[in-house]
C-alpha positions, 0 to 999 in steps of 0.5 A: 549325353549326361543331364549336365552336359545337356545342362550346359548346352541349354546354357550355351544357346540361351546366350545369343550374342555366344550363338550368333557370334559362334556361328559367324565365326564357324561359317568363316573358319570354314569359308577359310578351309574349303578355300579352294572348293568354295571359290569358283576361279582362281583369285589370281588369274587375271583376264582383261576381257572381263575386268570391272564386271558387275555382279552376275550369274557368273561372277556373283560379286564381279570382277575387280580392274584386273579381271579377278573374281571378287567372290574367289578373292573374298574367300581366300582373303578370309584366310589371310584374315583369320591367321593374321588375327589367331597368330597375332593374338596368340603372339601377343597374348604369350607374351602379355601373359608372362609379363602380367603375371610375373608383375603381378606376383613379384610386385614392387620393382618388377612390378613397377618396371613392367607396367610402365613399359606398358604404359609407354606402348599404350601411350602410342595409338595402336595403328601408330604403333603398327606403323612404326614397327611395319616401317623398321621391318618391311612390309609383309604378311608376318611383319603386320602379325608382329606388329600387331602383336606388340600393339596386343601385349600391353592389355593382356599384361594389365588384364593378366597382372590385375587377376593375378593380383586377386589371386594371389591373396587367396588363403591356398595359395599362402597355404601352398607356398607353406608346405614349399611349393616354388614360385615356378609351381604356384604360378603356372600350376595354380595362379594361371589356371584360375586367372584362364576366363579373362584371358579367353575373353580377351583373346577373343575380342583382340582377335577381331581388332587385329583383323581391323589393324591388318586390314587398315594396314594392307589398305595403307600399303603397307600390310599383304603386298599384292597379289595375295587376296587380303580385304584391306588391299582389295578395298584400297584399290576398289575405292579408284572405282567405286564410283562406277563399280561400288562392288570393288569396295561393297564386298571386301568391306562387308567381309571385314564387317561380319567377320569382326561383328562375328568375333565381337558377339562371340567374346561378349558372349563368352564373356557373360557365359565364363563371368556371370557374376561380373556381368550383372 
């Protein structure tokens, strides 16, 4: 290993919200892989001989009103979670992206038009929003990436058209467009690379806020339909019960909890490790 590559590591671990963070999220993506090894009964199977047992040596989390393992349900939920916020993030992010570069570079008019369409989405509460488009589409798993998608766009286009903005002032990019370089090239070939370390940052912490908009869907009903194991679901039918089996809503809520506290210290993180300067 090179002297600056250990350099980097030493870097790396001395900033503890991007350690902590990274190791929750890490613990969680393989929580969400080894699904099926980890979890001791099948999420789905119900037994009514065993319904609304408390935690035990057998079932470590109890079981909820249908005799399902907590523990196994928590445990594939994860994957619901994770891939409702990657995908959603990954979706939104594309197309904020391509709309807050293009307004920023280009300006005037197409600058105009595209922020105050941005405008007019933040102007909506982003669950309202999710709402609205969950109500037109159905419900569903790919409905709420969507819809989450749409409530993620508006701040990466802002985010995105504000660097976009600085960099384009710059004396090379002035000096490329001079020997011919098109607008195509300068864009992805030399803007988009230089405004990459807040799109990462924003990336990582959309992806813990549609996790909560996920999960405040599926709690409404109109998120995950049942049976799937998602988090929201789990804790919107445990709360008929919670007085006597707290378990039903303790679990499922802790989940989200870490996972989002996880994904949170991790972009703070990574924030403070890709723009030092701003931090400071």
């Amino acid at each position: 290993m090179s002297v600056s590559t250990k350099r980097k590591l030493k870097k790396i671990f001395k900033n503890r919200q991007l350690t902590l963070g990274g190791v929750i999220v890490i613990l969680f993506i393989l929580l969400a892989i080894f699904a099926p090894l980890i979890a001791p009964f099948d999420p789905l199977e119900q037994s009514m001989q065993r319904r609304l047992q408390a935690p035990s040596g057998e079932h470590i989390m109890g079981t909820d009103n249908l005799g399902r393992d907590v523990f196994s349900r928590i445990v594939y939920g994860t994957r619901v979670s994770l891939v409702v916020g990657i995908a959603s993030t990954l979706m939104g992010g594309i197309v904020g992206v391509f709309f807050g570069v293009i307004a920023g570079y280009y300006g005037k008019a197409v600058d105009t038009v595209i922020m105050r369409a941005t405008d007019i989405l933040l102007a909506f509460p982003g669950i309202l929003l999710a709402l609205a488009i969950v109500a037109i589409l159905g419900s569903g798993t790919e409905v709420v990436i969507i819809a989450v998608a749409v409530w993620a766009v508006p701040s990466f286009a802002r985010i995105v058209r504000g660097s976009t903005l600085a960099v384009k002032k710059l004396e090379y990019i002035d000096a490329i467009r001079a020997v011919g370089a098109g607008d195509f090239r300068i864009i992805f070939l030399h803007i988009l690379p230089n405004v990459l370390s807040p799109i990462i940052v924003q990336a990582t912490l959309n992806v813990g806020g549609a996790i909560v908009s996920a999960a405040v869907l599926s709690f409404l009903g109109v998120g995950t339909q049942a049976p799937t194991p998602e988090w929201g679901s789990m804790v919107s039918t445990g709360r008929q019960f919670m007085l006597e089996n707290p378990h039903l809503v303790l679990f499922p809520g802790l989940a989200i909890f870490l996972l989002v506290v996880g994904i949170n210290l991790f972009g703070d993180g990574l924030r403070d490790h890709l723009e030092p300067k701003k931090t400071k």
